[in-house]
KEKE-806548 format. One record per residue: residue in three letters; x, y, z of N, C-alpha, C, O in turn. Coordinates in Angstrom, 2 decimals. Layout:
+---------+---------+---------+---------+---------+---------+---------+---------+---------+---------+---------+---------+---------+
| residuo |     nc1 |     nc2 |     nc3 |    cac1 |    cac2 |    cac3 |     cc1 |     cc2 |     cc3 |     oc1 |     oc2 |     oc3 |
+---------+---------+---------+---------+---------+---------+---------+---------+---------+---------+---------+---------+---------+
|     ALA |       X |       Y |       Z |       X |       Y |       Z |       X |       Y |       Z |       X |       Y |       Z |
...
+---------+---------+---------+---------+---------+---------+---------+---------+---------+---------+---------+---------+---------+
//
This chain:
+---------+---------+---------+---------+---------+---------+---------+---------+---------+---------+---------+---------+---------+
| residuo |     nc1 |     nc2 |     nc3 |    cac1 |    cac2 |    cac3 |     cc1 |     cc2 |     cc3 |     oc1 |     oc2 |     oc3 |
+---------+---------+---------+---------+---------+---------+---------+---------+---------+---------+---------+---------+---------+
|     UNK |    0.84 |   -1.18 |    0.00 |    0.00 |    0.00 |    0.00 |    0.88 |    1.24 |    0.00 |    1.71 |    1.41 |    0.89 |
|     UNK |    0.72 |    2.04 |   -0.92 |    1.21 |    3.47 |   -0.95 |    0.59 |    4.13 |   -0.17 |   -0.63 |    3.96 |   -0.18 |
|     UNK |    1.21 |    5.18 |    0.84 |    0.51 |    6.30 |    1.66 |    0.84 |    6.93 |    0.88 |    1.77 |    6.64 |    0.12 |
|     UNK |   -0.09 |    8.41 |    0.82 |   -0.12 |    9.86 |    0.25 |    1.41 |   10.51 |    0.76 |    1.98 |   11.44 |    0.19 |
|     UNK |    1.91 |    9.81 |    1.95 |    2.83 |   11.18 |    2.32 |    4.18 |   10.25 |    1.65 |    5.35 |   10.64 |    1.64 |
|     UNK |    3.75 |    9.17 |    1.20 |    5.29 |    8.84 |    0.41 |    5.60 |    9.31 |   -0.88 |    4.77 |    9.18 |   -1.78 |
|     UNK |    6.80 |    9.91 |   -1.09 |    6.97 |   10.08 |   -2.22 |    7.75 |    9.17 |   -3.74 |    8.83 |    8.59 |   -3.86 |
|     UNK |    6.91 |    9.36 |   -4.45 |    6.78 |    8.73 |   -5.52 |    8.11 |    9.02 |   -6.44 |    8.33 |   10.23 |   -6.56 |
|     UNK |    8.97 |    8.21 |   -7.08 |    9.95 |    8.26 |   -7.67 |   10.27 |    7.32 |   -8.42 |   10.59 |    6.19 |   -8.08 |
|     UNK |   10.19 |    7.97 |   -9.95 |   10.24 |    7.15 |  -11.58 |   11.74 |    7.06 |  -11.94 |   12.62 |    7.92 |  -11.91 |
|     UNK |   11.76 |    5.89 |  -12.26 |   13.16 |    5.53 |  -13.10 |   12.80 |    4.54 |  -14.10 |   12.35 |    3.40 |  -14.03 |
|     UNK |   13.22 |    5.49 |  -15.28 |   12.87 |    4.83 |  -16.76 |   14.53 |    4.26 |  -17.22 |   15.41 |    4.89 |  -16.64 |
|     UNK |   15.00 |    3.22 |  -18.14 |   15.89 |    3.30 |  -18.58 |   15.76 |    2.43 |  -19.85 |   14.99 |    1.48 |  -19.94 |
|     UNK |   16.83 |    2.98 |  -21.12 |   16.46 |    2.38 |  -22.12 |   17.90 |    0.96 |  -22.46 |   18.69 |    0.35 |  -21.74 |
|     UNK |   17.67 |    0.98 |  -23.49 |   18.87 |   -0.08 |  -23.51 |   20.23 |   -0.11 |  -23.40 |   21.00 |   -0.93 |  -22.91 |
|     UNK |   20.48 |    1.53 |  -24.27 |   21.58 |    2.06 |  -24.17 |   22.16 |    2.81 |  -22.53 |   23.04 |    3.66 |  -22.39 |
|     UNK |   21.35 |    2.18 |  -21.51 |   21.50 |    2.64 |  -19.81 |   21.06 |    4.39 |  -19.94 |   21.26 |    4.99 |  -18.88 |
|     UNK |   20.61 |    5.06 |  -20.86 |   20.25 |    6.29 |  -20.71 |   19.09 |    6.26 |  -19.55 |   18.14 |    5.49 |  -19.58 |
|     UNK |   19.31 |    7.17 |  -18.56 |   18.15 |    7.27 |  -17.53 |   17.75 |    8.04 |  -17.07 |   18.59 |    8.94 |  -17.02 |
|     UNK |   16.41 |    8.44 |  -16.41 |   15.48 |    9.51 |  -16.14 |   15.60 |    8.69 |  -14.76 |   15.60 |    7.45 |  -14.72 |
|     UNK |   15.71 |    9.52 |  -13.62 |   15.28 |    9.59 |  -12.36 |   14.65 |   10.68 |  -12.03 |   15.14 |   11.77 |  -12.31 |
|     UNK |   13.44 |   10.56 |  -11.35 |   12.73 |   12.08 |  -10.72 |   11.84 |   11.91 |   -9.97 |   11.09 |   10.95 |  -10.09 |
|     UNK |   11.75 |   12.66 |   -9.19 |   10.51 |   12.61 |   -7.87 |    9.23 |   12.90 |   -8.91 |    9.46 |   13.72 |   -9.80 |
|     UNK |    8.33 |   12.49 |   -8.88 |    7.14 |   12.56 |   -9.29 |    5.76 |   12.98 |   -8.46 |    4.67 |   12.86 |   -9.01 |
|     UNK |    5.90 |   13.54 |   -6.97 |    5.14 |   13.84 |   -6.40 |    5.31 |   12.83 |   -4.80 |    6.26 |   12.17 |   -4.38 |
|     UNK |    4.03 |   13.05 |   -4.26 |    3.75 |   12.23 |   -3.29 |    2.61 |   11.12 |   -4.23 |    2.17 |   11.22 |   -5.37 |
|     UNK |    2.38 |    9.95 |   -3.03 |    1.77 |    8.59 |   -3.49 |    1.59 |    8.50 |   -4.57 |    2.17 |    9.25 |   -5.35 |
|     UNK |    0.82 |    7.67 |   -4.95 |    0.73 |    6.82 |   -6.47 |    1.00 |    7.40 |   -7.28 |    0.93 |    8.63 |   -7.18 |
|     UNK |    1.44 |    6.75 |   -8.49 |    1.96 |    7.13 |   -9.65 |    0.64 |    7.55 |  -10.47 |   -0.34 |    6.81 |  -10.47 |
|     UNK |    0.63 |    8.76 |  -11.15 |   -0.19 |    9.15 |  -12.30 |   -0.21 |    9.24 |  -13.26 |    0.95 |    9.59 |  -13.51 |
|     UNK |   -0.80 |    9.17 |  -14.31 |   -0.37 |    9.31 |  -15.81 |   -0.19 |   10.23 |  -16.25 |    0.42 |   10.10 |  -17.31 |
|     UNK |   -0.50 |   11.59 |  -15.89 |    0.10 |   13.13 |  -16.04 |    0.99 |   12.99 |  -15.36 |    1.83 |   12.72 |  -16.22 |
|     UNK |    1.43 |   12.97 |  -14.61 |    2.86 |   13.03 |  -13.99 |    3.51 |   12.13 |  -14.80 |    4.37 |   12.73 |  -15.44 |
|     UNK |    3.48 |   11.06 |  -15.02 |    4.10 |   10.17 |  -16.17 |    4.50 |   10.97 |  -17.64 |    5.59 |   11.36 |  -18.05 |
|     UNK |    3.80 |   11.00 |  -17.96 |    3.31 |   12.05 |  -19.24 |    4.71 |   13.26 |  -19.26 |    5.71 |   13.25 |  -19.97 |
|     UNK |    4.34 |   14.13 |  -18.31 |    4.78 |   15.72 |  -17.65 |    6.69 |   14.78 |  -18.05 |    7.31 |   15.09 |  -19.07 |
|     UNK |    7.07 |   14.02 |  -17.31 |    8.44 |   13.09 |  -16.81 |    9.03 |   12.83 |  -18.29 |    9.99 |   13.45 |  -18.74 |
|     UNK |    8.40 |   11.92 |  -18.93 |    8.59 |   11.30 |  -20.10 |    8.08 |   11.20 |  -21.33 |    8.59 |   10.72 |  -22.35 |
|     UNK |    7.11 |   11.65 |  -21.19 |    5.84 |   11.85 |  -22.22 |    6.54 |   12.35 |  -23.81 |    5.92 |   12.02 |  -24.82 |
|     UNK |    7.87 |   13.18 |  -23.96 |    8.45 |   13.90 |  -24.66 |    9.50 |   12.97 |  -25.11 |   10.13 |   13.24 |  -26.14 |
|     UNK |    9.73 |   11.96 |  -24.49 |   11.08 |   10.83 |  -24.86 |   10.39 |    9.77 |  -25.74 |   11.18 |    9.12 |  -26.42 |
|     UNK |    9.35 |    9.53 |  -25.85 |    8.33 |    8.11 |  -26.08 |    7.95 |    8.67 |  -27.29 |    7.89 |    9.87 |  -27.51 |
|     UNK |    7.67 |    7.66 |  -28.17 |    6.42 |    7.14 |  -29.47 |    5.83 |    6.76 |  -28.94 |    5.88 |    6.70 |  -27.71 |
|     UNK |    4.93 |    6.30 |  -29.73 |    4.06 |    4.82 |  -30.20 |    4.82 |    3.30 |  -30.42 |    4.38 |    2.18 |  -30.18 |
|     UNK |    6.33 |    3.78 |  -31.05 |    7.20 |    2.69 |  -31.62 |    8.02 |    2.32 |  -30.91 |    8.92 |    1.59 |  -31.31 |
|     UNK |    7.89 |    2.81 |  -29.42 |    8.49 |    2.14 |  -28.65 |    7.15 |    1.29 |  -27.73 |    5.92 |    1.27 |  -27.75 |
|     UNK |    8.37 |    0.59 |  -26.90 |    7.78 |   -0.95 |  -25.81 |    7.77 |   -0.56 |  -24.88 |    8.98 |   -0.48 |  -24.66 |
|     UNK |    7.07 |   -0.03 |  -23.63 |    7.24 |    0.27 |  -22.69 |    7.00 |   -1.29 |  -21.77 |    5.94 |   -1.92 |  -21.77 |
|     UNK |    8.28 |   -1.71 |  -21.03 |    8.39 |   -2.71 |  -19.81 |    8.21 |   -2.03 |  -18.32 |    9.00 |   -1.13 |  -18.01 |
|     UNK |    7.26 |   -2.42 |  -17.44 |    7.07 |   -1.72 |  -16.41 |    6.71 |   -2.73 |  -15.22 |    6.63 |   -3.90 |  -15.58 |
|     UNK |    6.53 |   -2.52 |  -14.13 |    6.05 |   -3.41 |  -12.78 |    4.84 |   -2.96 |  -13.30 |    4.49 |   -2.23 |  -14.22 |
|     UNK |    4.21 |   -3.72 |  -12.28 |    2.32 |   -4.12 |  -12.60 |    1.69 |   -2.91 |  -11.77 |    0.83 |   -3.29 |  -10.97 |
|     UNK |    1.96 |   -1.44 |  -11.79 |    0.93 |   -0.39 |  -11.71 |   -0.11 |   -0.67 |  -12.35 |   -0.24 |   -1.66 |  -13.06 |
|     UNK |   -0.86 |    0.09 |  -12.18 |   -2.02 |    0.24 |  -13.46 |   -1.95 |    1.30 |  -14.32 |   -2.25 |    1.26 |  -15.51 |
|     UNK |   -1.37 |    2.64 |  -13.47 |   -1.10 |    3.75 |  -14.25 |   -0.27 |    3.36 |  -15.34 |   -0.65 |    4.01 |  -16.31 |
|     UNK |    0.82 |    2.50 |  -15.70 |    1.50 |    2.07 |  -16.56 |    0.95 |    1.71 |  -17.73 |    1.33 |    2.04 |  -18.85 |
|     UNK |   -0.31 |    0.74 |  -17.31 |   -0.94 |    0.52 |  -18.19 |   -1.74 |    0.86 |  -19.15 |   -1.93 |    0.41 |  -20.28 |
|     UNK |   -2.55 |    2.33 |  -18.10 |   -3.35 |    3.07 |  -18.64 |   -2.55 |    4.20 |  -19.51 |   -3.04 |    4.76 |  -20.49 |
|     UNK |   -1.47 |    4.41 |  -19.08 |   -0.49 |    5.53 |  -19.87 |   -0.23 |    4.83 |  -21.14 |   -0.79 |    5.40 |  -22.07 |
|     UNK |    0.41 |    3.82 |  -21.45 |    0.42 |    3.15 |  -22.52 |   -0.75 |    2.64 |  -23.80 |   -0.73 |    2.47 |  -25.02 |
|     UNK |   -1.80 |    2.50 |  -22.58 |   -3.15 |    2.24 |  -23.54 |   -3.30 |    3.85 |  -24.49 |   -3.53 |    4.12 |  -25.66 |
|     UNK |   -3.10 |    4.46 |  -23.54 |   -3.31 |    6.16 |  -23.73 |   -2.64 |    6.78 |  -25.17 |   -3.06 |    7.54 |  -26.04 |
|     UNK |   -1.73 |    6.25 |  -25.00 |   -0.86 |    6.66 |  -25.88 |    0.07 |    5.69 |  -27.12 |    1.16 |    5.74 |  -27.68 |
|     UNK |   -1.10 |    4.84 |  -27.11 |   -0.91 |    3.66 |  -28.10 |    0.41 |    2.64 |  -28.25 |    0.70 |    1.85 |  -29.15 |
|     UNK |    1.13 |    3.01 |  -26.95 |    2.16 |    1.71 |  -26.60 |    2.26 |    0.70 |  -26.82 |    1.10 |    0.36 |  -27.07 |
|     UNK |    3.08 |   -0.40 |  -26.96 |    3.06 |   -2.08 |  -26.62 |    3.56 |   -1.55 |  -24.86 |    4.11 |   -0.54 |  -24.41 |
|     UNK |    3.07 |   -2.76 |  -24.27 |    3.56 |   -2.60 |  -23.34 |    2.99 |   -3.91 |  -22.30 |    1.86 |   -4.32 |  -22.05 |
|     UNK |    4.79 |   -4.50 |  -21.68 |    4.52 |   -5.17 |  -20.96 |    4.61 |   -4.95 |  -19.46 |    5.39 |   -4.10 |  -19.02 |
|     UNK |    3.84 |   -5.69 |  -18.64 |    4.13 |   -5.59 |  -17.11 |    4.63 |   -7.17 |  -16.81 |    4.37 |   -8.26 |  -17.32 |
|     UNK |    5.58 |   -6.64 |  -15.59 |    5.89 |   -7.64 |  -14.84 |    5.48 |   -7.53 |  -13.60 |    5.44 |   -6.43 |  -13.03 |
|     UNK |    5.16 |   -8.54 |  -13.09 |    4.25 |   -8.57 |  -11.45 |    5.91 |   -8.37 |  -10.31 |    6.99 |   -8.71 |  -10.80 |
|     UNK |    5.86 |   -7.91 |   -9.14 |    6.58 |   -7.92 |   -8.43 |    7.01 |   -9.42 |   -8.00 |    8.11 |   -9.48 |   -7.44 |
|     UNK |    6.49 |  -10.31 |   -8.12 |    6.49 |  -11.67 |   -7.55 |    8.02 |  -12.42 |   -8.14 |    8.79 |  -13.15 |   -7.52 |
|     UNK |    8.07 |  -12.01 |   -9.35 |    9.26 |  -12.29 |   -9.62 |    9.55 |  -13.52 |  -10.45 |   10.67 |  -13.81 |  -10.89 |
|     UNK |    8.19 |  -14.35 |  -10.65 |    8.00 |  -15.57 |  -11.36 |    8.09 |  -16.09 |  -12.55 |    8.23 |  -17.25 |  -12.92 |
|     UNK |    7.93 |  -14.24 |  -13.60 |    8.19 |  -14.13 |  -14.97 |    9.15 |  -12.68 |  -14.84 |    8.93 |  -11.76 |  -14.06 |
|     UNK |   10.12 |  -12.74 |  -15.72 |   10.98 |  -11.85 |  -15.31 |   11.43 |  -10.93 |  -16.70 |   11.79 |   -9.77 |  -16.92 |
|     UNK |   11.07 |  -12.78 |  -17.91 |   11.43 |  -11.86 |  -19.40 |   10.10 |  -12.39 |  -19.88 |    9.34 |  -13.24 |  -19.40 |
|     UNK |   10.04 |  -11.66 |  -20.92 |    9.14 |  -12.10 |  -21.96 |   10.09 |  -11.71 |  -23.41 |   10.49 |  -10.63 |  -23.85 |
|     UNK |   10.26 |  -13.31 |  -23.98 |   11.23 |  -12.77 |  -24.92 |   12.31 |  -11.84 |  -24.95 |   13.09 |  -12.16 |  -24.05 |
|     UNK |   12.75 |  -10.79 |  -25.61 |   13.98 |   -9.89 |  -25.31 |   13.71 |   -8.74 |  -24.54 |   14.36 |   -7.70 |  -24.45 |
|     UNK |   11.97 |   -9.30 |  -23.64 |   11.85 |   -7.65 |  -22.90 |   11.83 |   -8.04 |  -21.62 |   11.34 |   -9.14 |  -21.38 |
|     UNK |   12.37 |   -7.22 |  -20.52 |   13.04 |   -7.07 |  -19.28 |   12.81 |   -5.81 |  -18.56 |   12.85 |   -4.79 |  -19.24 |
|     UNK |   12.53 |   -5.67 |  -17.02 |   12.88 |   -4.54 |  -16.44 |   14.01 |   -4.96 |  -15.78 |   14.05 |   -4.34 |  -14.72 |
|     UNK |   15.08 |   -5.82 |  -15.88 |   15.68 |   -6.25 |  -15.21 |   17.41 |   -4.88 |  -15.02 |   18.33 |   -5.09 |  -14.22 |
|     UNK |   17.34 |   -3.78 |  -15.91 |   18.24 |   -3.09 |  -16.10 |   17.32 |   -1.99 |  -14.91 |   17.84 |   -1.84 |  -13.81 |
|     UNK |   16.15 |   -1.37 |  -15.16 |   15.63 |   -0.93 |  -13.93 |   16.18 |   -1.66 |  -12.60 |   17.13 |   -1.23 |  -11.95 |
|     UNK |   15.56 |   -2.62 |  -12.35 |   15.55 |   -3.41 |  -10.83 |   17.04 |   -3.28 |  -10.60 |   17.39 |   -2.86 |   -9.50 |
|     UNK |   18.03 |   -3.59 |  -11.54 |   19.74 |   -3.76 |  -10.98 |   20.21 |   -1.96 |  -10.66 |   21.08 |   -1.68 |   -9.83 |
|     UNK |   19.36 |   -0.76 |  -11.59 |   19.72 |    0.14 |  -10.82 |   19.05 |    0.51 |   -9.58 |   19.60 |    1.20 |   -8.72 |
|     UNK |   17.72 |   -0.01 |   -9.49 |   17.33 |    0.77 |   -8.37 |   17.64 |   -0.09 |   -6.84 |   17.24 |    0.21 |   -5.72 |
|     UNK |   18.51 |   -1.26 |   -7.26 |   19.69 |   -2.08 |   -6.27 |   20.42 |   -1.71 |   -6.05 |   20.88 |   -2.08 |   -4.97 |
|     UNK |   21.40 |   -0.42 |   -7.00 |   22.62 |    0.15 |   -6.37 |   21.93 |    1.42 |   -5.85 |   22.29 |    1.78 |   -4.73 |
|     UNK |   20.78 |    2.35 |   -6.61 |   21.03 |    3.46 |   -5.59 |   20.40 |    3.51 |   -4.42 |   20.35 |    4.54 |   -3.75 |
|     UNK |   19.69 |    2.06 |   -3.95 |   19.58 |    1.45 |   -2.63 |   20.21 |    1.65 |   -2.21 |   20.35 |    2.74 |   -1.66 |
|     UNK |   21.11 |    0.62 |   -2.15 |   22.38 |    0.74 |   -1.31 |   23.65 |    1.50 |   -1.08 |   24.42 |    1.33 |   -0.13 |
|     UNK |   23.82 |    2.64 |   -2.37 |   24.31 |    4.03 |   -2.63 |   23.58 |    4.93 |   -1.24 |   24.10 |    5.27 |   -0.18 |
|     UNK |   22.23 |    5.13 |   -1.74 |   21.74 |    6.09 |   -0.69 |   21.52 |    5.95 |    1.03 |   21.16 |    6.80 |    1.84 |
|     UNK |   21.95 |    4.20 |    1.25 |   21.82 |    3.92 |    2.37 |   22.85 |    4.48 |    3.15 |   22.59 |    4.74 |    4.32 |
|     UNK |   24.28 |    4.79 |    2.58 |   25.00 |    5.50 |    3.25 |   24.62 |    7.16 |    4.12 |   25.40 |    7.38 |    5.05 |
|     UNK |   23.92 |    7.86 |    3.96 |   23.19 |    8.70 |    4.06 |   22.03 |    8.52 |    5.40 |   21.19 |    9.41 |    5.43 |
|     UNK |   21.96 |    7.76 |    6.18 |   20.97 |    7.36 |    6.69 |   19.72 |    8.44 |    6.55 |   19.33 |    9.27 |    7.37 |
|     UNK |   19.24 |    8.15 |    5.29 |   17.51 |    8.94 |    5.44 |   18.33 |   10.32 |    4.53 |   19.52 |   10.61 |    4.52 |
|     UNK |   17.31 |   10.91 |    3.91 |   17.47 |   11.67 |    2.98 |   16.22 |   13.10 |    3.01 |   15.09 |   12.62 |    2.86 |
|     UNK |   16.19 |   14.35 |    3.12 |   15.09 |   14.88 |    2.89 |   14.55 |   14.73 |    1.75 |   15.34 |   14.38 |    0.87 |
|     UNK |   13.56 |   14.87 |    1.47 |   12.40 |   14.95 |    0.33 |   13.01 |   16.18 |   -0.30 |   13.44 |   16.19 |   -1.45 |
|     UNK |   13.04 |   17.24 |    0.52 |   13.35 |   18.67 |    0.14 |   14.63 |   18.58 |   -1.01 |   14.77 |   19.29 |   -2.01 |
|     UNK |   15.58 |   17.38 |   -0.49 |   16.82 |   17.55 |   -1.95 |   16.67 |   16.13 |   -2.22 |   17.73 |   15.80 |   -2.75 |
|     UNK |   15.73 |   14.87 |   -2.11 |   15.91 |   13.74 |   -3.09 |   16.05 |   14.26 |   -4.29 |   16.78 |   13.46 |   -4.86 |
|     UNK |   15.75 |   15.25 |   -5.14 |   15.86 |   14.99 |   -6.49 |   17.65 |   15.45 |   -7.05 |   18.20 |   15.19 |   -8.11 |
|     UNK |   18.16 |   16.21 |   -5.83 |   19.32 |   16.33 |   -6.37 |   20.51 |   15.08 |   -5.58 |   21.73 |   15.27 |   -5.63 |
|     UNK |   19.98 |   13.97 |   -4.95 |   21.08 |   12.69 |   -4.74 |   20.68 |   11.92 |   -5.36 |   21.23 |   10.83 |   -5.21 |
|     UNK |   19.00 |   12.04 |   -6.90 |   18.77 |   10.94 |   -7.81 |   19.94 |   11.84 |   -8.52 |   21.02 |   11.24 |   -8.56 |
|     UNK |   19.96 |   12.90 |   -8.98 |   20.66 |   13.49 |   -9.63 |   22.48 |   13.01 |   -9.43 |   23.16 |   12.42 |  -10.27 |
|     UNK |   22.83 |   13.38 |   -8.39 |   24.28 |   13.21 |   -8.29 |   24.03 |   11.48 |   -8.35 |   24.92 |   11.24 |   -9.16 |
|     UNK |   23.51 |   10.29 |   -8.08 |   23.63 |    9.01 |   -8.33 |   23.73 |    8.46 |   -9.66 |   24.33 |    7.41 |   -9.91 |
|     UNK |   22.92 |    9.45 |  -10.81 |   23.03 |    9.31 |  -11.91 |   24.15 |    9.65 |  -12.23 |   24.88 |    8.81 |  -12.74 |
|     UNK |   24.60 |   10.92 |  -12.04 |   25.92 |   10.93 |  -12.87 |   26.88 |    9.93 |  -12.35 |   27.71 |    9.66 |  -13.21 |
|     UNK |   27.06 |    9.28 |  -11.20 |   28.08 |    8.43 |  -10.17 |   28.23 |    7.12 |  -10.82 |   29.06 |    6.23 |  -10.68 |
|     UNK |   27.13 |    7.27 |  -11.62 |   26.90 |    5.50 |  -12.07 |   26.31 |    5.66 |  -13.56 |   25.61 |    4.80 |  -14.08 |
|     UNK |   26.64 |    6.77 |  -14.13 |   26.48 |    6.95 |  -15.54 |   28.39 |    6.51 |  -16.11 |   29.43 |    6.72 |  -15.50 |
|     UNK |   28.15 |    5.84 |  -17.57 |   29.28 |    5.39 |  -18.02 |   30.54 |    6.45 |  -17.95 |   31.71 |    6.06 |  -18.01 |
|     UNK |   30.20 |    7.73 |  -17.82 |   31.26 |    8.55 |  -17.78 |   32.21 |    8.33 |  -16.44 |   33.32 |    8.86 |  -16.48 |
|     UNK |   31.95 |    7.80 |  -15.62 |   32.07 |    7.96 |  -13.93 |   32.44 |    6.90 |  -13.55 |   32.21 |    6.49 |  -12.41 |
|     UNK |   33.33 |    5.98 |  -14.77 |   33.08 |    4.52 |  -14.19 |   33.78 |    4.50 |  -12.58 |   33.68 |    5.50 |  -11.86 |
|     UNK |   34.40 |    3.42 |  -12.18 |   34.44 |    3.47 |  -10.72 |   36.37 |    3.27 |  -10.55 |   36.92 |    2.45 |   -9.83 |
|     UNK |   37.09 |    4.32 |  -11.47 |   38.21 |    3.97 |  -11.80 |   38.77 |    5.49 |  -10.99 |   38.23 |    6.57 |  -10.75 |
|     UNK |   40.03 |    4.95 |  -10.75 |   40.59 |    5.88 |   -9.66 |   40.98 |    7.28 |  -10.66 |   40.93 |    8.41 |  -10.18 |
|     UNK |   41.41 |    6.98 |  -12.34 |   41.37 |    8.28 |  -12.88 |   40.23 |    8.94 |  -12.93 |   40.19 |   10.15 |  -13.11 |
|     UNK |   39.07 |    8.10 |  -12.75 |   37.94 |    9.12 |  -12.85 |   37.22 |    9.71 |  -11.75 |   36.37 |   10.59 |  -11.72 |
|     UNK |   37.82 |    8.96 |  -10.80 |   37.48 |    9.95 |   -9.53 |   38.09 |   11.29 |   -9.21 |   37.52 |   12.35 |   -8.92 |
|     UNK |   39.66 |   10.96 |   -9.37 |   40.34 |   11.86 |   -9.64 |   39.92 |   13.28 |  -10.38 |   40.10 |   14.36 |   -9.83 |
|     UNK |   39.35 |   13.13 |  -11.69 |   38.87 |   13.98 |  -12.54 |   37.81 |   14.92 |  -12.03 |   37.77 |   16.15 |  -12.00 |
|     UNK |   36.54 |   13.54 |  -11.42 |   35.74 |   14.42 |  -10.84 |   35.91 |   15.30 |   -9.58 |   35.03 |   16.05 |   -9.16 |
|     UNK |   36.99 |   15.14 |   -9.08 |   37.11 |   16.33 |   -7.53 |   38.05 |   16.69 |   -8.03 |   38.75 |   17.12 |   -7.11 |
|     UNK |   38.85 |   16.86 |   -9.45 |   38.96 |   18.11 |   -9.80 |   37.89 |   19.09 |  -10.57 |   38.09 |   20.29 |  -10.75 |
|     UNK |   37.00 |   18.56 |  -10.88 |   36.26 |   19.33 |  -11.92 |   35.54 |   20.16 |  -10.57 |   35.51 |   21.38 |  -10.47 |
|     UNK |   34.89 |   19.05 |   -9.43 |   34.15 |   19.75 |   -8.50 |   35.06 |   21.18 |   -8.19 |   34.90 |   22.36 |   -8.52 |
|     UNK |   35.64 |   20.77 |   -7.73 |   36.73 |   22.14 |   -7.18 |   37.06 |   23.44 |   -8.26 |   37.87 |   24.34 |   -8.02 |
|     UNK |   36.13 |   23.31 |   -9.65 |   36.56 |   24.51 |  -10.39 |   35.82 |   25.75 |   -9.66 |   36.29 |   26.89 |   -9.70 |
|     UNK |   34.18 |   25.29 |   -8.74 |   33.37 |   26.05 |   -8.44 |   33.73 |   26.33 |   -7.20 |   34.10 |   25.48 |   -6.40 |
|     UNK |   33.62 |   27.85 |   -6.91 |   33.89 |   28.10 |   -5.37 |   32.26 |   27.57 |   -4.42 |   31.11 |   27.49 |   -4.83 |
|     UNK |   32.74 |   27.36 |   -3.37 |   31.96 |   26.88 |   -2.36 |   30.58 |   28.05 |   -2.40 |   29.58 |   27.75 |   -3.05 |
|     UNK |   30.62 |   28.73 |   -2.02 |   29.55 |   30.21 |   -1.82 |   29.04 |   29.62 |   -3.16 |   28.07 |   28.86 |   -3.13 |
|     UNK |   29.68 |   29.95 |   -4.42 |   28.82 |   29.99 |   -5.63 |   28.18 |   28.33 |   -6.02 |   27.19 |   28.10 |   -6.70 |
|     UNK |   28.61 |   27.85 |   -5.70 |   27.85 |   26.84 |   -5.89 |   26.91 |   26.53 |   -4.78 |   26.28 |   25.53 |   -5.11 |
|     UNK |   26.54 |   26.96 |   -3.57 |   25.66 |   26.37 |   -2.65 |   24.81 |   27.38 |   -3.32 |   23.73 |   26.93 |   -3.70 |
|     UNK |   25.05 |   28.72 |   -3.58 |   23.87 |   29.91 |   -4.17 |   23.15 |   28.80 |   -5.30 |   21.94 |   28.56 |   -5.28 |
|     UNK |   24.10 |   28.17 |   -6.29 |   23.44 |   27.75 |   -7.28 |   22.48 |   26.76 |   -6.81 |   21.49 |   26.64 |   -7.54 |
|     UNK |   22.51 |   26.18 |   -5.98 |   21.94 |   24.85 |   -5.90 |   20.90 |   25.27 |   -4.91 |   19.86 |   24.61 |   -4.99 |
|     UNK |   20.92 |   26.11 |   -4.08 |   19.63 |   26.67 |   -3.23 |   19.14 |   27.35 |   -4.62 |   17.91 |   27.30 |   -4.54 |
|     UNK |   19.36 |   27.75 |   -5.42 |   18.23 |   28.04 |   -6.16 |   17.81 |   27.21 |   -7.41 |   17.08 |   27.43 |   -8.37 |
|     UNK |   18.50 |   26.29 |   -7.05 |   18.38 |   25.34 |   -8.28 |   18.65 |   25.22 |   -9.90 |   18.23 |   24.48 |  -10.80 |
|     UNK |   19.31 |   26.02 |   -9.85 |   20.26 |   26.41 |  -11.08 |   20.52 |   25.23 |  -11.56 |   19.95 |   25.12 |  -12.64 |
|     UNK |   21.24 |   24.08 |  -11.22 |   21.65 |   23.21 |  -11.20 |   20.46 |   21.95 |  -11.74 |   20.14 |   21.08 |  -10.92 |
|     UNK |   19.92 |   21.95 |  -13.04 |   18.73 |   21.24 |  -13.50 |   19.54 |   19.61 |  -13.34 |   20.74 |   19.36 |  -13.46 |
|     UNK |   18.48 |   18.73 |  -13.04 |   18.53 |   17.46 |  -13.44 |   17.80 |   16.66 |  -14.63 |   18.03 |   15.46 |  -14.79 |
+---------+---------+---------+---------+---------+---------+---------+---------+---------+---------+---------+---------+---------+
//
């Protein structure tokens, strides 16, 4: 059961690991909010693979999708070459990514989906030159100017 005061958070990904993470509100998922998220990335000529919402379903009916669901149960996992199984393996690491953190505000989840994406996007692999790179790149911005940016959100995801 979803409560109203939980908040709701979409992660789409395609084959090529391109990914959308974003808060989508509080409780259940909607198909305008779906829409609003992704609505602009999608055809018709694509397959949408999803867990067994209904909004999934109805968004897809909506908008003339194929589209399969998989039940949470875990019993059917492919159907032929379609899978959420690239979803489920990310939303396993930024599990356990964000568990370091104990608890997170709502107020900035969308900017630690944000910094998780880039952490675990192919650019970022987990190689000591590229860590390297990134706390130099961090360090081009002074401290002041970048907290200004990010309290005002300059900083899009």
């Amino acid at each position: 059961m979803v409560s109203a005061r939980t908040k709701c958070v979409l992660v789409a990904r395609d084959r090529q690991k391109m990914t959308y993470s974003g808060v989508l509100g509080r409780g259940r998922i909607r198909t305008t909010k779906l829409d609003e998220a992704i609505g602009g990335h999608l055809s018709d000529s694509n397959v949408l693979c999803t867990d067994s919402w209904r909004a999934f379903s109805s968004y897809a009916n909506a908008k003339g999708m194929a589209h399969y669901r998989f039940k949470s149960d875990g019993k059917q996992r492919v159907k032929g070459v379609y899978h959420i199984q690239n979803v489920n393996s990310y939303h396993s690491r930024l599990k356990k990514w964000m568990d370091r953190f104990n608890g997170v505000s709502t107020k900035y989840l969308q900017h630690y989906l944000a910094w998780f994406r880039l952490i675990d996007s192919k650019e970022y692999e987990n190689t000591a030159s590229n860590k390297k790179n990134m706390l130099v790149k961090s360090c081009l911005f002074t401290v002041t100017d970048t907290n200004k940016k990010l309290r005002l959100s300059a900083y899009s995801c």
